[in-house]
N, C-alpha and C positions, 0 to 999 in steps of 0.2 A: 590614366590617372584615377578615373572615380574607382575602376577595381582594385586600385592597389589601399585604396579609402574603404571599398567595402570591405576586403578582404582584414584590414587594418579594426576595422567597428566589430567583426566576426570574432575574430581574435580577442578583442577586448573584452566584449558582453562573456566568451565562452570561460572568462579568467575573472570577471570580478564576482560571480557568487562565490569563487573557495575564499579568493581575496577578502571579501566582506568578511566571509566566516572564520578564516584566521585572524582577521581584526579582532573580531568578535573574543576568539579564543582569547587571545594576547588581552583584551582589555579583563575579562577573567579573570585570567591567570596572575594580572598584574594588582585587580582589587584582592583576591587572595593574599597574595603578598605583602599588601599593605597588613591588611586585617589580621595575619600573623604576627606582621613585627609590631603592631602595633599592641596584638592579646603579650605577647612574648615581651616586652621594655613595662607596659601597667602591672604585669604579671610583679617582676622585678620592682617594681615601686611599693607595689604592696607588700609584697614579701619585705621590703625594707623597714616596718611600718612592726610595730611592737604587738599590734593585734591579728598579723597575716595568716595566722593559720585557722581562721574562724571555719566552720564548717560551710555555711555560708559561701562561703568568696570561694575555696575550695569545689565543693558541687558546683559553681557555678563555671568555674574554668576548667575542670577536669572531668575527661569520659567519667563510667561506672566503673571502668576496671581499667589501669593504666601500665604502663613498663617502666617501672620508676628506677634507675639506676642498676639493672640488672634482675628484678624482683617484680612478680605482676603484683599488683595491688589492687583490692578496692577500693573507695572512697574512705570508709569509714579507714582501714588501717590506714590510707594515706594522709589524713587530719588527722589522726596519733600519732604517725610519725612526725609530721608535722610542729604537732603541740610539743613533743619531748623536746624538739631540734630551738622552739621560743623560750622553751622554758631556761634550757643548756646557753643559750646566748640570745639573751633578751634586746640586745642592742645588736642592730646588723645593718649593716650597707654594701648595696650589690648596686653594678654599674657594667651596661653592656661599653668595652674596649672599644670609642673610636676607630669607624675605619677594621672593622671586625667582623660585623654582620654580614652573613649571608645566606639569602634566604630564597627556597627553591620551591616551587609548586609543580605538579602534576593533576591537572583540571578533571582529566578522568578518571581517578581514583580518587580525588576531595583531599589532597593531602597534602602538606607545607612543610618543609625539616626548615628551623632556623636553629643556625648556630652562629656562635659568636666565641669570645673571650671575656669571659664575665674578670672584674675584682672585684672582690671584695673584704668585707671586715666583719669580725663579728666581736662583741666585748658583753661578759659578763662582770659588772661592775661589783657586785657581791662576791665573788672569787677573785676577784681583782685578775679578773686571766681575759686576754685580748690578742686575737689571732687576724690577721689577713693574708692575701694573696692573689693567686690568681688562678683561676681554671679555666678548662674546655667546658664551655655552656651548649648542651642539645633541646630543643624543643621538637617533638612532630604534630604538628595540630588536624585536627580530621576537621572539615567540612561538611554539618550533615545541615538538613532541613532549617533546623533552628538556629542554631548559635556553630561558629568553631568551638573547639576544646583540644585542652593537651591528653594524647594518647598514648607519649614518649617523653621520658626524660632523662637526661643524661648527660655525663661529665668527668672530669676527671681533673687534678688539685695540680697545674703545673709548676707552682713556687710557693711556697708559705711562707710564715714567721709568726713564733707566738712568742707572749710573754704571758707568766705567770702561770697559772696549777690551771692546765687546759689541757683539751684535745689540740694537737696545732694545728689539726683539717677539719673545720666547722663543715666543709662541703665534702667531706669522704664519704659521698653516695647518697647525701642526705640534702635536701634544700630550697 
């Protein structure tokens, strides 16, 4: 009985260092993921928000050179593009889908894809023109030293509807 106790304690001690360290991994892997969806939903809030494309808010959530919709960008062109897409529909509301999210980390590479099902709406009151819908929302956020940041963006318009002298895809590659 006491060897089948020792042999039982040997077994255990030779299995809880990886076990600790897979804890370890997983509680990682798992504050990543928060920290994504959480840059990924304020992202969205702001972007909602009549002043979002400040350069400001911009640097501070996005790499120097990003994969914006098929297009690598800088900062600087990506806050012009930005600015054009505030100016084109000054009134916007984006909402990650219920029940949509989901979001995947990779701890040795520093790196998070969240996607979801964004809708939203976007109205330019002075052209009287107002479009919504819904698209494939991508984020990929890198983890470095300092802060996350979006590295990836990307999407695509699965249902629209506009009214009045508009584009009817506020989010055709832009957003």
């Amino acid at each position: 009985m006491r060897r089948s106790v020792r042999v039982l304690l040997m077994v255990a001690a030779a299995y809880a260092p990886a076990s600790l360290a897979q804890s370890a991994d997983r509680q990682a892997a798992t504050a990543m993921e928060k920290a994504s969806s959480n840059l990924t939903t304020s992202y969205l809030q702001t972007w909602s928000r009549a002043q979002a494309a400040s350069p400001v808010y911009v640097a501070r959530i996005y790499a120097p050179r990003i994969h914006f919709y098929g297009r690598m960008l800088d900062r600087k062109a990506l806050v012009n593009e930005k600015q054009r897409f505030v100016r084109r529909w000054p009134v916007r509301e984006y909402a990650l889908r219920p029940g949509t999210l989901r979001v995947t980390c990779e701890q040795r590479s520093g790196l998070c894809r969240v996607a979801s099902v964004l809708d939203w709406q976007a109205e330019n009151p002075a052209r009287r023109a107002r479009s919504q819908g819904s698209s494939s929302f991508e984020q990929r956020v890198r983890f470095s030293a300092d802060q996350p940041t979006v590295v990836h963006e990307s999407g695509r318009v699965l249902s629209s509807n506009s009214q009045g002298r508009s584009d009817p895809r506020p989010l055709r590659g832009r957003g």
